[in-house]
DSSP file (Angstrom, degrees, kcal/mol; ACC not computed):
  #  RESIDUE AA STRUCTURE BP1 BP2  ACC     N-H-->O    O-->H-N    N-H-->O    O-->H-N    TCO  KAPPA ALPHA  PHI   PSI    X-CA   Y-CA   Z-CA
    1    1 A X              0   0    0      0, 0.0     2,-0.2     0, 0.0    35,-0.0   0.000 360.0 360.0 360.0 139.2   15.5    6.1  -25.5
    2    2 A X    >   -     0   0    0      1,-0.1     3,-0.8     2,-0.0     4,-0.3  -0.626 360.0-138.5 -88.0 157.4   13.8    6.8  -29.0
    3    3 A X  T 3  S+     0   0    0     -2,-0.2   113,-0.1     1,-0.2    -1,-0.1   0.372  98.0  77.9 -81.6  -4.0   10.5    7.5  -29.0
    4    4 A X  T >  S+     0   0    0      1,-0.2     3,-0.7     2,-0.1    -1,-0.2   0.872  99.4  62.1 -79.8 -37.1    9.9    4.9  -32.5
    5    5 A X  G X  S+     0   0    0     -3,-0.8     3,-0.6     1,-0.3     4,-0.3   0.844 105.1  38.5 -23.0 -59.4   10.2    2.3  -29.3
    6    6 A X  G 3  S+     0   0    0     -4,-0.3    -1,-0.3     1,-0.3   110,-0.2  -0.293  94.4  76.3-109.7  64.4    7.4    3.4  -27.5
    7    7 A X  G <  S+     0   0    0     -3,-0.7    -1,-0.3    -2,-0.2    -2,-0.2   0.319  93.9  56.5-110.0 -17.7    5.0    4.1  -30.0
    8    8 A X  S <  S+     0   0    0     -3,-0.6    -2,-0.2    -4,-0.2     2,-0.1   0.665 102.7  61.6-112.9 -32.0    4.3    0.6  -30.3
    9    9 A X        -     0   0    0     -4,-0.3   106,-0.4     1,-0.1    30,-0.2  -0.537  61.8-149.0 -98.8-178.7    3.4   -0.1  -26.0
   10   10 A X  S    S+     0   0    0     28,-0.6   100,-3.0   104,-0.1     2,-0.3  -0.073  78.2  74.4-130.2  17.0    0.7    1.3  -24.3
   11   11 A X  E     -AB  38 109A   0     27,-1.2    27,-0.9    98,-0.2     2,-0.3  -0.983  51.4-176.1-127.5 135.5    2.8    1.2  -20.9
   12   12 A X  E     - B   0 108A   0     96,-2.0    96,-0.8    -2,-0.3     2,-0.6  -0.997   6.3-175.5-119.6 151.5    5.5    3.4  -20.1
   13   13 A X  E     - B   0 107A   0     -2,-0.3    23,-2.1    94,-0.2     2,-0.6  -0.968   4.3-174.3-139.4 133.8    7.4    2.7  -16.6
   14   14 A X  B     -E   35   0B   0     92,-3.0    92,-0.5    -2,-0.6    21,-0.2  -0.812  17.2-137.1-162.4 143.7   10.2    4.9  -15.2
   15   15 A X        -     0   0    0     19,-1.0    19,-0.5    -2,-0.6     2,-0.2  -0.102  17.4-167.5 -68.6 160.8   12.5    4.6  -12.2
   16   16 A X  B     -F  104   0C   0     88,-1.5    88,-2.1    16,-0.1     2,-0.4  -0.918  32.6-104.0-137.9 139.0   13.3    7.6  -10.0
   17   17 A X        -     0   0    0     -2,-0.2    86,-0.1    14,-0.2    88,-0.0  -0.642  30.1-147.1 -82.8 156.1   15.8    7.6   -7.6
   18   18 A X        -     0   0    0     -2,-0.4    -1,-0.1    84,-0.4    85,-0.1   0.711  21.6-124.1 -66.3 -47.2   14.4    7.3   -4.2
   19   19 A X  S    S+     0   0    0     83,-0.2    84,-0.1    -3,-0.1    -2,-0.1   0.814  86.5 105.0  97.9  14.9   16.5    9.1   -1.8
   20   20 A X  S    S-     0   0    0     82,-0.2    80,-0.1     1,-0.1    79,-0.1   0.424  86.4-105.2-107.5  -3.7   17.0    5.9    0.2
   21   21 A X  S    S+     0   0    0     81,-0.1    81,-0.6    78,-0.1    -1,-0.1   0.147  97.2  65.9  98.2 144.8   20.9    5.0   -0.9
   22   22 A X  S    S+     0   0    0     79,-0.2    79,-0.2    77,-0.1     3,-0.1   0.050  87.0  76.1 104.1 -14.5   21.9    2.4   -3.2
   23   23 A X    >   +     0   0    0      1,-0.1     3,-1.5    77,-0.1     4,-0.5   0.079  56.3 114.8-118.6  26.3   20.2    4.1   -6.4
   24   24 A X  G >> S+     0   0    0      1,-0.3     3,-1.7     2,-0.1     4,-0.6   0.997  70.1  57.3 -73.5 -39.5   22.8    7.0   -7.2
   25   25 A X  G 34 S+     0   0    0      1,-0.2    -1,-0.3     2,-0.1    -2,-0.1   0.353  90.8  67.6 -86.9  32.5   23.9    5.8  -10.3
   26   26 A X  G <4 S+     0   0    0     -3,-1.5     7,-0.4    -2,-0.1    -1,-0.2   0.258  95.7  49.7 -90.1   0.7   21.0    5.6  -11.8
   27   27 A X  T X4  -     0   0    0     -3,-1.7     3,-0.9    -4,-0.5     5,-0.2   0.898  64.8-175.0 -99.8 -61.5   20.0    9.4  -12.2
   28   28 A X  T 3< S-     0   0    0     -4,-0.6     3,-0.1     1,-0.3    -3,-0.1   0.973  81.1 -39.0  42.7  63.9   23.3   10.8  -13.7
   29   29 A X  T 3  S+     0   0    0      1,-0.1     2,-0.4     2,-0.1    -1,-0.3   0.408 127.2  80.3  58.0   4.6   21.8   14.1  -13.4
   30   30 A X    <   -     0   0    0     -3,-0.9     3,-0.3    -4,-0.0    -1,-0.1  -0.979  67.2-141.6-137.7 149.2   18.5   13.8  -14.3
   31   31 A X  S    S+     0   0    0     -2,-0.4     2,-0.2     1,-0.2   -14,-0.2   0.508 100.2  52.3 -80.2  -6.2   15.9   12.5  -11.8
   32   32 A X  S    S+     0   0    0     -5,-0.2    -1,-0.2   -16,-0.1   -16,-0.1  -0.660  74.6 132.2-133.6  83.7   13.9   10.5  -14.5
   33   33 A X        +     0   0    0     -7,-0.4     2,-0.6    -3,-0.3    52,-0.4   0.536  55.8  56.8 -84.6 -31.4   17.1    8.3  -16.2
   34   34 A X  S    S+     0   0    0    -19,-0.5   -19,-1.0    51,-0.2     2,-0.4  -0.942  71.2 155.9-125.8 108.7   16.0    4.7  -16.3
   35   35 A X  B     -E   14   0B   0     -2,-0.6    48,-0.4   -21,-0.2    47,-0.3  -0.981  14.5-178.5-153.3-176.4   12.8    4.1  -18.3
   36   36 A X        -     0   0    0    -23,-2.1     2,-0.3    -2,-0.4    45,-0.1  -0.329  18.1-133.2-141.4-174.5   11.1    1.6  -20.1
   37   37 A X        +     0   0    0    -25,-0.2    43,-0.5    -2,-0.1     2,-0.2  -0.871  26.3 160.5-156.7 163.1    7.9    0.3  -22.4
   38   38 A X  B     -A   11   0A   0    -27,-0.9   -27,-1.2    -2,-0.3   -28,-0.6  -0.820  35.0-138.9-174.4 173.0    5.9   -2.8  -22.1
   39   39 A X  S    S+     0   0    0     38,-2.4    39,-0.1     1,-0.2    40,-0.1   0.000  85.3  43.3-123.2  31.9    2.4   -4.0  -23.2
   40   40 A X        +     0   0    0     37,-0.4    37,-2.3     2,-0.0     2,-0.5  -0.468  57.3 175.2-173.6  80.3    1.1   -5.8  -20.2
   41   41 A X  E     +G   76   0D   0     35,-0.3     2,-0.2    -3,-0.1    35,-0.2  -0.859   8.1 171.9 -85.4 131.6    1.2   -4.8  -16.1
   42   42 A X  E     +G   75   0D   0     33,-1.7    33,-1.3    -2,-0.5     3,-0.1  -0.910  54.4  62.3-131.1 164.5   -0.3   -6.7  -13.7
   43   43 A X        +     0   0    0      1,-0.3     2,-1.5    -2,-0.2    29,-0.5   0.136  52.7 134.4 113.3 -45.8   -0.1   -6.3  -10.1
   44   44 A X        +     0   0    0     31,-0.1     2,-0.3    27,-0.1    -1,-0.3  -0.218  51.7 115.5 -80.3  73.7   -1.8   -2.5  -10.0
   45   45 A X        -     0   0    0     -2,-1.5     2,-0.7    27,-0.2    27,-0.4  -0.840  51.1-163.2-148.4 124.1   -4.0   -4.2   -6.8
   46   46 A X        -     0   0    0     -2,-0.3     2,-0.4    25,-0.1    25,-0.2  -0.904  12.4-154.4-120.6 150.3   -4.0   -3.1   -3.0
   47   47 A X  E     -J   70   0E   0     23,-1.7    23,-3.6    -2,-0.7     2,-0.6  -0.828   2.8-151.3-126.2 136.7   -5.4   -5.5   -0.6
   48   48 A X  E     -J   69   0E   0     -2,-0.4     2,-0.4    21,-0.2    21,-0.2  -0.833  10.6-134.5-115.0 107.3   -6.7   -4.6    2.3
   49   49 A X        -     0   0    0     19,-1.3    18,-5.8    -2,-0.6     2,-0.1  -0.414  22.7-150.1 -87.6 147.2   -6.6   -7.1    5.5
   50   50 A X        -     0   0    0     -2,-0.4    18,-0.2    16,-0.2    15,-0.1  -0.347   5.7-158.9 -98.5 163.2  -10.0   -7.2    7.5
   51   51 A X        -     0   0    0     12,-0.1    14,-0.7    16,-0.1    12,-0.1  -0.394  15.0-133.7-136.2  79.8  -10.1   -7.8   10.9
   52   52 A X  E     -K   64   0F   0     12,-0.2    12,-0.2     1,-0.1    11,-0.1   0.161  18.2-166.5 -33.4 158.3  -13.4   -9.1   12.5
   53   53 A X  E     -K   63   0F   0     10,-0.8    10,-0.7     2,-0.1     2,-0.4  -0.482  10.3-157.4-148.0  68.8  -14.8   -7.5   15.6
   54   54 A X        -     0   0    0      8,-0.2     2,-0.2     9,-0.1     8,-0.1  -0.127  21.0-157.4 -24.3  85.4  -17.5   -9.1   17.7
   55   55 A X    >   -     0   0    0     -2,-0.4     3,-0.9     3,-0.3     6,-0.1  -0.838  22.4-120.0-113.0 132.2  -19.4   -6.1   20.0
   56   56 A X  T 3  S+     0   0    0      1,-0.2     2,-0.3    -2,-0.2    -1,-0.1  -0.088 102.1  17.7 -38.8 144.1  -21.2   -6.6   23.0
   57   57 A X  T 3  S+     0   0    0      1,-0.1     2,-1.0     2,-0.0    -1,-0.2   0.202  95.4  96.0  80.7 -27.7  -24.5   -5.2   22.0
   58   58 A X    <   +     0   0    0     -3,-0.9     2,-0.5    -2,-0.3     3,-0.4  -0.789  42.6 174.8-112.2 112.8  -24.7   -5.0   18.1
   59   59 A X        +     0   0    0     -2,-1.0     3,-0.1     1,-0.2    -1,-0.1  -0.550  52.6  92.9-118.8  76.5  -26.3   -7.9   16.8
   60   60 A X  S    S-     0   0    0     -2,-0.5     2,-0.3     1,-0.5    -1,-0.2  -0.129 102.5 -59.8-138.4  34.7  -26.6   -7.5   13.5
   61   61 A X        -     0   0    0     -3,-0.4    -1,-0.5    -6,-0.1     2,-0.4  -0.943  69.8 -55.4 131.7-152.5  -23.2   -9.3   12.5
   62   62 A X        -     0   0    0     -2,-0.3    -8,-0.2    -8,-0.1   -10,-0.1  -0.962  54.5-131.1-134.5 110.5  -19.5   -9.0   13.2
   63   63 A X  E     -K   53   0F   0    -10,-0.7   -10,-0.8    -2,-0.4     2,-0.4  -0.177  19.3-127.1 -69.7 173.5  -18.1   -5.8   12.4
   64   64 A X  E     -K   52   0F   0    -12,-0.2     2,-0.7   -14,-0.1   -12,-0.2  -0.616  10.8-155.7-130.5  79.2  -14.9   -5.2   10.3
   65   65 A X        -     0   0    0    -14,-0.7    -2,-0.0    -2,-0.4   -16,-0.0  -0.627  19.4-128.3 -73.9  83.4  -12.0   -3.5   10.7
   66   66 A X        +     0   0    0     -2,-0.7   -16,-0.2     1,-0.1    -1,-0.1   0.431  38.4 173.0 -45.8 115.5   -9.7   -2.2    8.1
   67   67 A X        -     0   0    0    -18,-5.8     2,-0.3     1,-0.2   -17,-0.1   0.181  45.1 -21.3 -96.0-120.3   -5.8   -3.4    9.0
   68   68 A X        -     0   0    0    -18,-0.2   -19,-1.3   -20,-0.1    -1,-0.2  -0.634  62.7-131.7 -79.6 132.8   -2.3   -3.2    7.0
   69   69 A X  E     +J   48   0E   0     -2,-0.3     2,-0.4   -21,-0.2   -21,-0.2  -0.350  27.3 178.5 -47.2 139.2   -2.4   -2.6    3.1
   70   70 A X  E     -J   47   0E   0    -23,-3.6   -23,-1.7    -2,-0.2     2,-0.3  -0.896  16.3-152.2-161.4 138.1   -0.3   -4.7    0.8
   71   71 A X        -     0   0    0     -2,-0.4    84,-0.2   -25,-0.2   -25,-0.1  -0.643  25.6-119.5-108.7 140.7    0.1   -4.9   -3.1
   72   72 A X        -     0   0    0    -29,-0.5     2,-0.4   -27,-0.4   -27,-0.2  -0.309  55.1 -79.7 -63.3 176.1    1.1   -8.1   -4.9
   73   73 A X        -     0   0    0     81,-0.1    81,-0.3   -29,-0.1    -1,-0.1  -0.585  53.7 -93.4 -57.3 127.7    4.5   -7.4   -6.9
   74   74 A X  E     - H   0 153D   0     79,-2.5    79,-4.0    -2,-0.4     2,-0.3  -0.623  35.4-157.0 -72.5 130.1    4.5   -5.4  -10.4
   75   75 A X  E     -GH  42 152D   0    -33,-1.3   -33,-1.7    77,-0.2     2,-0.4  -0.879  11.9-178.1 -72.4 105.7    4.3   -7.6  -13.4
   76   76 A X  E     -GH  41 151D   0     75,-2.9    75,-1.9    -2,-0.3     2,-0.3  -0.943   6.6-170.6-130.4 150.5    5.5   -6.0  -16.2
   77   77 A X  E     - H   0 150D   0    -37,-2.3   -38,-2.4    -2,-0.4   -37,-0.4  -0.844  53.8  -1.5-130.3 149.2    5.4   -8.1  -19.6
   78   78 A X  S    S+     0   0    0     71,-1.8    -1,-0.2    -2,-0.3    71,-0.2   0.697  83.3 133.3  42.8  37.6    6.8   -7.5  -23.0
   79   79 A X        -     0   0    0     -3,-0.3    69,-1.0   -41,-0.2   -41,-0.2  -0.105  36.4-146.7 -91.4-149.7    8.5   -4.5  -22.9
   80   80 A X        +     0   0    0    -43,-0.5     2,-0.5    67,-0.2    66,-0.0  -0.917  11.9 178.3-165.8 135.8   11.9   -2.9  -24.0
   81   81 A X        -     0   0    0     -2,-0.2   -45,-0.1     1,-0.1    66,-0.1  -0.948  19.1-167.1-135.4 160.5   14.5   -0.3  -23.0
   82   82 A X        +     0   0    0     -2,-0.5     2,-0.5   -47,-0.3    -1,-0.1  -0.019  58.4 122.3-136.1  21.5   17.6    0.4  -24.7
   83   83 A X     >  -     0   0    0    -48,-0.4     4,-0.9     1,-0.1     5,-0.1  -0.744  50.0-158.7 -77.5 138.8   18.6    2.6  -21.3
   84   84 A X  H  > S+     0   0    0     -2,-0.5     4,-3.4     2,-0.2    -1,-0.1   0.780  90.0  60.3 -51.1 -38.2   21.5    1.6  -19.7
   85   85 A X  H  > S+     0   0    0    -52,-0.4     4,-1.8     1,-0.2   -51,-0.2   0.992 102.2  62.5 -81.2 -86.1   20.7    3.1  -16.3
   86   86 A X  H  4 S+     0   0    0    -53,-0.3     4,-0.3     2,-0.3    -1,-0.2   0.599 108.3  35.3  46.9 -88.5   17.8    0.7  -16.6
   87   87 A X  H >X S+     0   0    0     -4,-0.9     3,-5.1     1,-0.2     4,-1.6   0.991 112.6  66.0 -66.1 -60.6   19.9   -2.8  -16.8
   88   88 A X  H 3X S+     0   0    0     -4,-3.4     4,-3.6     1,-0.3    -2,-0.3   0.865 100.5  45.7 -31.8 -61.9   22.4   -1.1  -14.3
   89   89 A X  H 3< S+     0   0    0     -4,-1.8     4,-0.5     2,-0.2    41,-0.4   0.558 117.5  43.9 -79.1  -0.1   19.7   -1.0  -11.6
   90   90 A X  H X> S+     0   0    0     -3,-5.1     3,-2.5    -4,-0.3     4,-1.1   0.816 115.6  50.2 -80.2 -65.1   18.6   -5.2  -12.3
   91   91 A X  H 3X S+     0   0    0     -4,-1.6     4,-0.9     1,-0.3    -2,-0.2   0.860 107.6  43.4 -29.7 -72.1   21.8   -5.6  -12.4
   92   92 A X  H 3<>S+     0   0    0     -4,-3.6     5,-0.6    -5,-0.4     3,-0.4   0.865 115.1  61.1 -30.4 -42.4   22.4   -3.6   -8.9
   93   93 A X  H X45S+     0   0    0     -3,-2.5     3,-0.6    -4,-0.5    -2,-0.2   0.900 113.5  31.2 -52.5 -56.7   18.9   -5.9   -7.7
   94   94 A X  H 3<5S+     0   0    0     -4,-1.1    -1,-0.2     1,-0.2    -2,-0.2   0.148 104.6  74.1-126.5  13.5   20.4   -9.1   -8.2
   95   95 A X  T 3<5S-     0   0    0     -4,-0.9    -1,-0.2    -3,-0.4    -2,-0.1   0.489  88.1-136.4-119.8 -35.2   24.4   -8.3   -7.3
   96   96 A X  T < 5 +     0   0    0     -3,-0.6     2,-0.3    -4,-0.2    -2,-0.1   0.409  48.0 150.3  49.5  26.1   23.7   -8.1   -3.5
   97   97 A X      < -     0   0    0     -5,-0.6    -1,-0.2     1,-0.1     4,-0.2  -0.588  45.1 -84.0 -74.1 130.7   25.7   -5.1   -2.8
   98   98 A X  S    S+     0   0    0     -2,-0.3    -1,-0.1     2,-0.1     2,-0.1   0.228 102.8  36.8 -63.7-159.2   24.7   -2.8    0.0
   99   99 A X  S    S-     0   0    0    -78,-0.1     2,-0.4     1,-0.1   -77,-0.1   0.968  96.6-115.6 -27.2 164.9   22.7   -0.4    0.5
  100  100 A X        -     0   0    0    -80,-0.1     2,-3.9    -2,-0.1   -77,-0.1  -0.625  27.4-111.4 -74.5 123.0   19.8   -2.1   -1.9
  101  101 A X        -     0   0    0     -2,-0.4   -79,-0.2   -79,-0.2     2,-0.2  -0.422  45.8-169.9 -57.7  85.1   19.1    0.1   -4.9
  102  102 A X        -     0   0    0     -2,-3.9   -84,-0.4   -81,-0.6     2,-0.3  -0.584   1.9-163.6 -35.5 140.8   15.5    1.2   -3.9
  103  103 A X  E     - C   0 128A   0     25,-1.3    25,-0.8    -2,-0.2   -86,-0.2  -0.964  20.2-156.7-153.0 154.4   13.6    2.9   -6.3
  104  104 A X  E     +F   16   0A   0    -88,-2.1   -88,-1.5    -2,-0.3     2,-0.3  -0.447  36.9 128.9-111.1 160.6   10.7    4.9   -6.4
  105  105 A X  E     - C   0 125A   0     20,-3.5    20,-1.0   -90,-0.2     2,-0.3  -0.990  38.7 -79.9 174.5-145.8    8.5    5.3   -9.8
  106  106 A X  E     - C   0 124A   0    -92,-0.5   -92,-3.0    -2,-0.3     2,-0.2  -0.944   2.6-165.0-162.7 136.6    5.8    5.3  -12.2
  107  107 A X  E     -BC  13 123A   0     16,-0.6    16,-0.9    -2,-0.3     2,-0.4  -0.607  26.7-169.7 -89.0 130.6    3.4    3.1  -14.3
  108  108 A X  E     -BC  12 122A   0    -96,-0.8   -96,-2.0    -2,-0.2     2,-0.5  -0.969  12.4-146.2-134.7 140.5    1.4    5.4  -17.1
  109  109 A X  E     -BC  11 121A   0     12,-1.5    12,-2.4    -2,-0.4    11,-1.6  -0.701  14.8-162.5 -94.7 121.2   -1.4    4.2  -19.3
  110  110 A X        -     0   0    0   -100,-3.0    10,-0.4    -2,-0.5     2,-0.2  -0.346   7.0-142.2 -83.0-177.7   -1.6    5.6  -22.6
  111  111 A X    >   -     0   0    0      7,-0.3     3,-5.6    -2,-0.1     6,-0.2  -0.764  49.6 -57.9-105.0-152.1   -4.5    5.6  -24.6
  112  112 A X  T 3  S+     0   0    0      1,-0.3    -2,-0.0    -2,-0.2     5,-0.0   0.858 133.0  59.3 -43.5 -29.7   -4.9    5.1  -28.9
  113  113 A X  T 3  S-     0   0    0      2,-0.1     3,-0.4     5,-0.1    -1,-0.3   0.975 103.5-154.2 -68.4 -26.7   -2.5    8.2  -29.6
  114  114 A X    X   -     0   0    0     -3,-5.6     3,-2.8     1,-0.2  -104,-0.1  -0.090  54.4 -16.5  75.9 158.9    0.1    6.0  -27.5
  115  115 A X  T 3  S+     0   0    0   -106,-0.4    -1,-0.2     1,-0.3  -108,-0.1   0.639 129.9  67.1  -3.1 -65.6    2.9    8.0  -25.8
  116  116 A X  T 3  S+     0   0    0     -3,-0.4    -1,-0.3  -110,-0.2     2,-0.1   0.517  92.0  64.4 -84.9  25.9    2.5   10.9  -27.4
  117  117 A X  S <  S-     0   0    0     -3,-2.8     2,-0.1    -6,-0.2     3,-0.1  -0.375 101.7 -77.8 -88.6-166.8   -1.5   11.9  -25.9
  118  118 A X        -     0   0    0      1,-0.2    -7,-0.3    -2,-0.1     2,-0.2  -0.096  59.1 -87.6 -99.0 179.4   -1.7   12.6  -22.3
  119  119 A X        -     0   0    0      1,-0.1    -1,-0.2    -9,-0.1    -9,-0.2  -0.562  26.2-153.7 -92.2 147.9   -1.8    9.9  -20.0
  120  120 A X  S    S-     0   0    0    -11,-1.6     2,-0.3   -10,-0.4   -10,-0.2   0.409  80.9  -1.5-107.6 -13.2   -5.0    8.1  -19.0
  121  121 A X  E     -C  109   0A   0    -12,-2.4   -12,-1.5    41,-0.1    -1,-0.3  -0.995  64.7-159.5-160.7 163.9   -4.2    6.7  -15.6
  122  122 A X  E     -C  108   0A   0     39,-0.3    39,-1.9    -2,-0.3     2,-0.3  -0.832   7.6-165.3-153.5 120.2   -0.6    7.2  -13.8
  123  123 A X  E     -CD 107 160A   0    -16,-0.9   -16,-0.6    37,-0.3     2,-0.2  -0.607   8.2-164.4-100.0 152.5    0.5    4.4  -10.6
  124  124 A X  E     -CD 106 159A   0     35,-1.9    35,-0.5    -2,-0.3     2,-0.3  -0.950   5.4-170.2-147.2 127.5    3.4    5.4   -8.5
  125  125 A X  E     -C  105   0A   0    -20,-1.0   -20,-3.5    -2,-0.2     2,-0.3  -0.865  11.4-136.6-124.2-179.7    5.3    3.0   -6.2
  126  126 A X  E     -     0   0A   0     31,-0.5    30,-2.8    -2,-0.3    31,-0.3  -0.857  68.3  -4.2-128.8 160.6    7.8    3.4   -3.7
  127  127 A X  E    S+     0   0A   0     -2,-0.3   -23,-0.2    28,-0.2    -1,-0.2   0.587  78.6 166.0  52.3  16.3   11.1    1.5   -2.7
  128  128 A X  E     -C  103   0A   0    -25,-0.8   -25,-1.3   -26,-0.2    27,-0.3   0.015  15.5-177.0 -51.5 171.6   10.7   -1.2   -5.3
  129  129 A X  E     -I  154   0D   0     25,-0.6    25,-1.7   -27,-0.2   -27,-0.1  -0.827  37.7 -82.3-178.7 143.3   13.6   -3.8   -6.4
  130  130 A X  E     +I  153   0D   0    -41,-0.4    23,-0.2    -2,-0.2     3,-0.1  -0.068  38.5 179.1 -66.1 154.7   13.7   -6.5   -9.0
  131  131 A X  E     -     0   0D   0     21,-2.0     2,-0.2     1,-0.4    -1,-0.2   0.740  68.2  -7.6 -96.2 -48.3   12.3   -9.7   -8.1
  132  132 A X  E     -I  152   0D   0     20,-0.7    20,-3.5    18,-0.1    -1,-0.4  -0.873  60.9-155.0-172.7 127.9   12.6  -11.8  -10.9
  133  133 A X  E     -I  151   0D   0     18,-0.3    18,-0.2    -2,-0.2     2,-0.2  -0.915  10.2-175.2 -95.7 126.9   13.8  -10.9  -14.8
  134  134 A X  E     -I  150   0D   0     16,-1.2    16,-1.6    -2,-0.4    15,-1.2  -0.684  10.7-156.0-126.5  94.6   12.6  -13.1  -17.6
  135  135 A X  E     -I  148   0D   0     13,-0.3    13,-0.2     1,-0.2    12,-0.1  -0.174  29.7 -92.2 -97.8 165.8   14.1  -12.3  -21.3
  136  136 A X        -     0   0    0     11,-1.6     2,-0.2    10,-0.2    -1,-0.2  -0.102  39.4-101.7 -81.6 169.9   12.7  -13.0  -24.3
  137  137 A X        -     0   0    0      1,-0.1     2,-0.8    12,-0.0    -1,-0.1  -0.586  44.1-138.5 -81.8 140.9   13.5  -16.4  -26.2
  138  138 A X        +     0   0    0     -2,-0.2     2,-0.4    -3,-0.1    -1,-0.1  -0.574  32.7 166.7-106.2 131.1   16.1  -15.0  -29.0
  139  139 A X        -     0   0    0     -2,-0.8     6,-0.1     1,-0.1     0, 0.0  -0.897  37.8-141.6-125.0 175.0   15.3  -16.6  -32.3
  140  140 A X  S    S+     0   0    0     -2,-0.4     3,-0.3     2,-0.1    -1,-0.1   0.470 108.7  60.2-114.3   0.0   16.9  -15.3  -35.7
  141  141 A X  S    S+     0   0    0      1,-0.1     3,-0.2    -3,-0.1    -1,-0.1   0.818 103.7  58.8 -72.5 -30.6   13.4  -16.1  -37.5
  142  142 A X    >   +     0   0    0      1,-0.2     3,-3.0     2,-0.1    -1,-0.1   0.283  58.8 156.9 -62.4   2.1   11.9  -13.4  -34.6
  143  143 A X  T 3  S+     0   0    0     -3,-0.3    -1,-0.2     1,-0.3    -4,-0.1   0.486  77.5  53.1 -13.1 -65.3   13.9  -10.0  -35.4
  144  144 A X  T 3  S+     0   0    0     -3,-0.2    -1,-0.3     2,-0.0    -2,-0.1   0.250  74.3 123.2 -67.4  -5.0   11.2   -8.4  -33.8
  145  145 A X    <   -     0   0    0     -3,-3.0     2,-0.3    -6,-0.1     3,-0.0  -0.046  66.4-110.5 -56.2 154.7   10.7  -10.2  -30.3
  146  146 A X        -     0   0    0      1,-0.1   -66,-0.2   -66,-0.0   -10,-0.2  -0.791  15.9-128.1 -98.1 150.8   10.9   -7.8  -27.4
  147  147 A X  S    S+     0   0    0     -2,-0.3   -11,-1.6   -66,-0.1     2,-0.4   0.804  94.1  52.2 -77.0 -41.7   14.1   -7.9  -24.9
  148  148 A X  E     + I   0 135D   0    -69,-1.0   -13,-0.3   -13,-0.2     3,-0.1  -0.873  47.9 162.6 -80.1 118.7   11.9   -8.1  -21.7
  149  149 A X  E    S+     0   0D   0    -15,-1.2   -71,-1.8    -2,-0.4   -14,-0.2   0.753  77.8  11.7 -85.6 -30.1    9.3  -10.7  -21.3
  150  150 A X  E     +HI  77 134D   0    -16,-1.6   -16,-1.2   -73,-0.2     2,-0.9  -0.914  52.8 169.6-127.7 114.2    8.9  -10.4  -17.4
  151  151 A X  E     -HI  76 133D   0    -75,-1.9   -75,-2.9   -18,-0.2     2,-0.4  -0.956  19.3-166.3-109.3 129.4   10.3   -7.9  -15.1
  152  152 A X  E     -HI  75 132D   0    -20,-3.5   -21,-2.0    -2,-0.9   -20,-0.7  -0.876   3.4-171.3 -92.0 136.6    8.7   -8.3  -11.3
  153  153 A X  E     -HI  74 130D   0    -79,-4.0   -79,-2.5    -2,-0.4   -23,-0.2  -0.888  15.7-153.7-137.7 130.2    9.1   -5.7   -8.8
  154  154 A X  E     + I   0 129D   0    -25,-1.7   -25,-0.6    -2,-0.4     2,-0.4  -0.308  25.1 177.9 -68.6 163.1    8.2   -6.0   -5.2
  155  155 A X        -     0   0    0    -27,-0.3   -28,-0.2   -84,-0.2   -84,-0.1  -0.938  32.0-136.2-156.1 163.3    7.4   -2.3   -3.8
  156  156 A X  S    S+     0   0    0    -30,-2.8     2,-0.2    -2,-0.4   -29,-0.1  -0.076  90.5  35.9-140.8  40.0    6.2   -1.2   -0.3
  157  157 A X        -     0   0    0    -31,-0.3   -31,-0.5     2,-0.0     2,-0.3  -0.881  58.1-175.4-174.8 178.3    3.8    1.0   -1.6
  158  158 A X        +     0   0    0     -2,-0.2   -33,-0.2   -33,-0.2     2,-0.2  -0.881  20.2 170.8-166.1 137.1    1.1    1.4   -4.9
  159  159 A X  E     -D  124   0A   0    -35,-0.5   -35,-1.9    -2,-0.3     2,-0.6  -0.784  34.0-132.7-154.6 167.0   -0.8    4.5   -5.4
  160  160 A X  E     -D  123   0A   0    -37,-0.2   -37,-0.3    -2,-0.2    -2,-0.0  -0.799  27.1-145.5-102.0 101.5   -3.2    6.0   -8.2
  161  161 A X        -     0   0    0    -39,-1.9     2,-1.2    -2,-0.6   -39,-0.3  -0.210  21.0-130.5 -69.6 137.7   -2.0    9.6   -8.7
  162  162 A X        -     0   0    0      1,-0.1    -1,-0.1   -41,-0.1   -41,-0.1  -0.723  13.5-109.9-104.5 139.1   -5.0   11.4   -9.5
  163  163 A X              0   0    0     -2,-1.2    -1,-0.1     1,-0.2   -43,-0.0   0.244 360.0 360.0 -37.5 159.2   -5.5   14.0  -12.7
  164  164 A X              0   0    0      0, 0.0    -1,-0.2     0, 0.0    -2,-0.0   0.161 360.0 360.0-119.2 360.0   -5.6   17.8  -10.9
């Protein structure tokens, strides 16, 4: 992908294969094949389910126990890719061929330099698969409209890798 692309978002997102079957032909030798831009993620939340616990003997309320984690679905709005490997794996999503392309990957925040400073924050999820594709409305007064307007992916896992 050229890099005059992503100068312009302040998101970058790119698939990895997973190692769970269904994603080989998205790598084509390189482990980081399929990536992306956008100017707008949502979703980067994990929720945590509570479980009250009444105990004999402490009365100063109902204690609380942490249960399963679960993350809404990744929003990602107004990007663009011009990868192939990319379309190839919505395309795989929505096709219903076994196994299901899983795929693992990662969300990075840029800041002002844009792609080329270091990253300010980096999410990684695991086993994701599209949800829901929305493209943009094509006008010929718009030359400049972006190709993606929504991509969703569900995941079954969200974390924030932290700087070392």
């Amino acid at each position: 992908m050229s890099d005059a692309f992503l100068t312009r978002f302040n998101f970058s997102v790119e698939i990895t294969v997973s190692g769970f079957g269904g994603d080989e032909g998205l790598a084509d030798g390189s482990p980081h094949a399929a990536r992306g831009a956008f100017s707008e993620v949502t979703g980067l939340e994990l929720n945590i389910e509570m479980t009250p616990l009444r105990e004999g003997g402490y009365n100063l309320g109902v204690r609380q126990l942490p249960g399963k984690v679960s993350s809404p679905a990744l929003v990602l709005k107004r990007g663009v890719t011009l990868d192939d490997a990319f379309w190839a794996w919505i395309q795989r999503c929505t096709d219903g061929t076994f196994p299901l392309p899983y795929v693992s990957g990662a969300i990075t925040v840029f800041g002002a330099e844009g792609p080329r400073g270091d990253p300010q924050a980096v999410w990684s999820f695991t086993r994701g698969l599209v949800t829901k594709v929305k493209s943009a409305d094509l006008s010929a007064k718009g030359a400049s409209e972006v190709a993606i307007e929504e991509l969703h992916i569900a995941h079954e896992g969200l974390a924030r890798e932290l700087a070392s």
